[in-house]
C-alpha positions in Angstrom: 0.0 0.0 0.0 1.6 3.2 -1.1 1.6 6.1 1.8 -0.4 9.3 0.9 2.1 12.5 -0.3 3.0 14.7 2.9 0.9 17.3 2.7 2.8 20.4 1.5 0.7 22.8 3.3 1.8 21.7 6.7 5.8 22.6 7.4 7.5 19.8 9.0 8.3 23.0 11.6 6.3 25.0 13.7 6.4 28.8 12.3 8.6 29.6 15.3 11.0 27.0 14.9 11.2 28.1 11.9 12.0 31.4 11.8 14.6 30.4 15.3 16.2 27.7 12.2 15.9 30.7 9.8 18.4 32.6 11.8 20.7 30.1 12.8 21.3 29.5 9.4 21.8 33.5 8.6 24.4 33.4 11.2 25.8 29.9 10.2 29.7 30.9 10.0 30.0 28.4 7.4 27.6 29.6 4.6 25.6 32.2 6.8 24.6 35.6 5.6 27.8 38.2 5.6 25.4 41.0 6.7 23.9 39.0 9.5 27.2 37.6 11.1 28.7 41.0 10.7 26.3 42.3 13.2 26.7 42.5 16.8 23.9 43.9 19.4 24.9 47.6 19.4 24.6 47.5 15.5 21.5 46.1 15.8 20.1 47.6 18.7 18.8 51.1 16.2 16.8 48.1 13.8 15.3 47.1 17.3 13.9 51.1 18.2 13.2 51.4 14.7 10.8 48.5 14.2 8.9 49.0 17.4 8.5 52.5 16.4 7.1 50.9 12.8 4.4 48.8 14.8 3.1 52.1 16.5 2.6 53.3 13.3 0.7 50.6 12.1 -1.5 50.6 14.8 -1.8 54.5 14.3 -2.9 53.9 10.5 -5.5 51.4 11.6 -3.9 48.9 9.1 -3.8 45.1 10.4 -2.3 44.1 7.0 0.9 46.3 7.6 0.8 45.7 11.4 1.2 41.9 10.9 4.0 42.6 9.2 5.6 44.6 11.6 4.9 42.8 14.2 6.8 39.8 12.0 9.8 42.3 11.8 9.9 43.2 15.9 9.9 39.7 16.4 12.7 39.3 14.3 14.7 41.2 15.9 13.8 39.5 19.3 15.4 36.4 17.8 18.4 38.1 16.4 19.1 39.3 19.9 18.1 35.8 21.4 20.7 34.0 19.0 23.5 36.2 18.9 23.2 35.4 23.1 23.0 31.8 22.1 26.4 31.6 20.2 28.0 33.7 23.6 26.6 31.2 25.7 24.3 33.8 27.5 20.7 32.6 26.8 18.7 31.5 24.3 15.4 32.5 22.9 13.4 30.0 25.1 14.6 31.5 28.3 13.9 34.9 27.0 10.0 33.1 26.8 10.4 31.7 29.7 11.4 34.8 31.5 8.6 37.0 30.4 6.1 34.4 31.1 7.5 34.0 34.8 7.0 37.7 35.2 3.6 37.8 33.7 2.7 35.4 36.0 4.1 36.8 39.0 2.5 40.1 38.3 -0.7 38.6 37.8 -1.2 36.8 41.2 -4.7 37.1 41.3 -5.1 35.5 37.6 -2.2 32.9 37.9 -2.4 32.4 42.0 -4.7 31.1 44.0 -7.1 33.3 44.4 -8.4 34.1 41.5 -10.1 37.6 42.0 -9.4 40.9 40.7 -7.9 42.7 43.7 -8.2 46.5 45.3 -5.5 48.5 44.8 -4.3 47.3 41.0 -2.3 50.3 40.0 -0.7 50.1 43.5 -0.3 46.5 43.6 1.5 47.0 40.2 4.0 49.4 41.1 4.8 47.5 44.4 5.9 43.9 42.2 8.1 46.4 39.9 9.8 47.9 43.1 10.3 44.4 44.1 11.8 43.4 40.6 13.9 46.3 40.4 15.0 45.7 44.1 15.9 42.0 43.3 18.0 43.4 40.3 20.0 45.6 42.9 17.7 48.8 42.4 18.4 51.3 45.7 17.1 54.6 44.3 13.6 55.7 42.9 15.5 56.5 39.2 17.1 53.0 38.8 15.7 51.2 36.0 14.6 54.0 33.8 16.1 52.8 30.4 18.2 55.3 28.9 17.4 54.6 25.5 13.9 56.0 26.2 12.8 58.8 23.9 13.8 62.0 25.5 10.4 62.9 26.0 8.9 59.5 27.4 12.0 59.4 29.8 11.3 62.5 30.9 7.6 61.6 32.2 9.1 58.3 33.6 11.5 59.9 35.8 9.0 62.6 36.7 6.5 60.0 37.9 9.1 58.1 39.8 9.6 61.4 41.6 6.0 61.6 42.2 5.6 58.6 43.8 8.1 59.7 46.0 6.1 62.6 47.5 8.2 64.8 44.9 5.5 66.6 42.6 3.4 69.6 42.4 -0.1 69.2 44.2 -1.7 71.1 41.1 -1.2 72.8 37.9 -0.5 76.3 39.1 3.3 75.2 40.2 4.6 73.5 36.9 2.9 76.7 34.8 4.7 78.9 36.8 8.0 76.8 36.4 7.7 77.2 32.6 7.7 81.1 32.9 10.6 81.0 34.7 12.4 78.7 32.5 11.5 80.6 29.7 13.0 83.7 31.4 16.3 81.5 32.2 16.6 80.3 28.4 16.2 84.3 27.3 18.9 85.5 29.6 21.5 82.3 28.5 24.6 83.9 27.3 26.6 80.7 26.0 25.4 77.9 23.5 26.0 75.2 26.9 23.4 77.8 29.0 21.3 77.8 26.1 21.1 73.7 25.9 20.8 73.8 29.8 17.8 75.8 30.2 16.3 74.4 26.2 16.6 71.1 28.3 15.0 72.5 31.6 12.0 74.1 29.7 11.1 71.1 28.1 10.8 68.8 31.2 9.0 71.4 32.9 6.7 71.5 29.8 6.4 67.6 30.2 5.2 68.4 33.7 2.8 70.6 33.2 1.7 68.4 30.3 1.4 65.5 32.8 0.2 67.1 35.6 -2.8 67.5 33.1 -3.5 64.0 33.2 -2.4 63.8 29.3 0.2 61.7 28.5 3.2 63.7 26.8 4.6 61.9 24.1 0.6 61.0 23.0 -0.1 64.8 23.2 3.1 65.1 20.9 2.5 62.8 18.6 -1.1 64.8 18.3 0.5 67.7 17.5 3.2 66.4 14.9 0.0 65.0 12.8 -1.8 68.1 13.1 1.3 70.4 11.6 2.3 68.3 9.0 -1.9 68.0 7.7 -2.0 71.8 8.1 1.2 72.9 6.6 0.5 70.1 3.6 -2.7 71.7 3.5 -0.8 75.2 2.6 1.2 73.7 0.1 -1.9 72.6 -1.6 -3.5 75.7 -1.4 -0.2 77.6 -2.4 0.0 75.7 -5.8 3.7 75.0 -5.1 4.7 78.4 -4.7 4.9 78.1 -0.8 8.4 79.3 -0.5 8.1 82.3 -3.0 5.2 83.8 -0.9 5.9 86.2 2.5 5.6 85.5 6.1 2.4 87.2 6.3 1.0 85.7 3.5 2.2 82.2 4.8 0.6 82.8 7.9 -2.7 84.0 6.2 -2.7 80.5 4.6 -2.5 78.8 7.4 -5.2 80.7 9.3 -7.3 79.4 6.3 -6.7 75.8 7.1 -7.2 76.4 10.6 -10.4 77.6 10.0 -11.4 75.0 7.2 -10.6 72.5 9.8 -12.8 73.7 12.9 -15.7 74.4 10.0 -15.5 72.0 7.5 -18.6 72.6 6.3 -18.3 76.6 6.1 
């Protein structure tokens, strides 16, 4: 009796294993990919940021067909990572699994424990198992543990809310507004190019204060923002008939009160 064909729609691999074989074989010193084994994880580590940053703006298009993709690309690059740590005897891709599940779990006590109840006090109960984890990885100050690779402005809010927690924060609005005026004063009076970057820096965290002490999350509000200029200012290209540049400030400026105004009356 002759056996049936495998079926060619079934991979004798599971996708993961797959794409884990994929990689060992890019980084196969004998026949691997020169690109891939030239790599290290500081040359990689900007392909890392980058495709994170490309998921967000899937998700920001509303497009599942691109986000898939991306998705496919960050989890690449989790696998580059994890193997390059396999070949230096570090870890492996499983542990790196393993890892996140154990803290998932531990995290979730109330889902994984034994009680299985949604407790009081989430948000606090939260904070309290990430003290402990940053205490357990020799954490002793409120600031350990911020990643420095953060965004400027989403580092910014975390160390600010580390503060907070401390008892370290304005009890309303009225402080960090005021704080602005004064750096804005500070940044006028700067002399030198290193007093101007000092107080630059200065009034930007204390614009991510005020921002946050507004219950709005800065780099969200940012991001806001960035849309809305580039629509507008494309908007006055449009309406410039690419002659944008030729025309004057006021005449610039007229342009884009025009789109302003198309855009809180669409209709008019």
């Amino acid at each position: 009796m002759t056996a049936p064909p495998p079926d060619q729609s079934t991979p004798d691999l599971s996708d993961m294993q797959r794409l884990l074989a994929i990689m060992a074989r890019l980084r196969d010193p004998q026949g691997g990919c020169e690109w891939d084994l030239a790599q290290d994880f500081s040359t990689i580590a900007p392909y890392t940021i980058e495709e994170a940053y490309e998921v967000a703006d899937a998700i920001e298009r509303g497009d599942m067909a691109l986000l898939r993709e991306e998705l496919g690309d960050l989890l690449l690059q989790v696998v580059f990572h994890s193997r390059m740590a396999e070949e230096a005897g570090q870890f492996d891709f499983a542990s790196v699994a393993e890892a996140i599940s154990d803290k998932m779990e531990a995290r979730h006590p109330h889902i994984f424990g034994e009680g299985h109840h949604e407790p009081t006090g989430r948000e606090e109960r939260w904070e309290a198992l990430k003290h402990a984890e940053r205490a357990a990885k020799g954490a002793t100050g409120a600031m350990d543990g911020v990643a420095l690779a953060l965004p400027a402005l989403m580092r910014a809010e975390k160390l600010q809310k580390r503060a907070a927690r401390q008892g370290f924060d304005w009890p309303d609005t009225a402080g960090p507004a005021a704080k602005i005026v004064e750096e804005i004063d500070e940044l006028a009076a700067a002399r030198s190019e290193a007093e101007r970057i000092d107080e630059a820096g200065d009034l930007l965290f204390a614009a991510v204060n005020l921002v946050r002490a507004n219950g709005v999350a800065p780099e969200d509000a940012l991001r806001a923002a960035n849309a809305k200029f580039e629509r507008r200012f494309r908007a006055m290209e449009t309406l410039a008939g690419g002659r944008f540049a030729q025309l004057s400030l006021d005449e610039q400026e007229a342009l884009w009160q025009r789109v302003k105004a198309a855009e809180r009356n669409p209709a008019a």
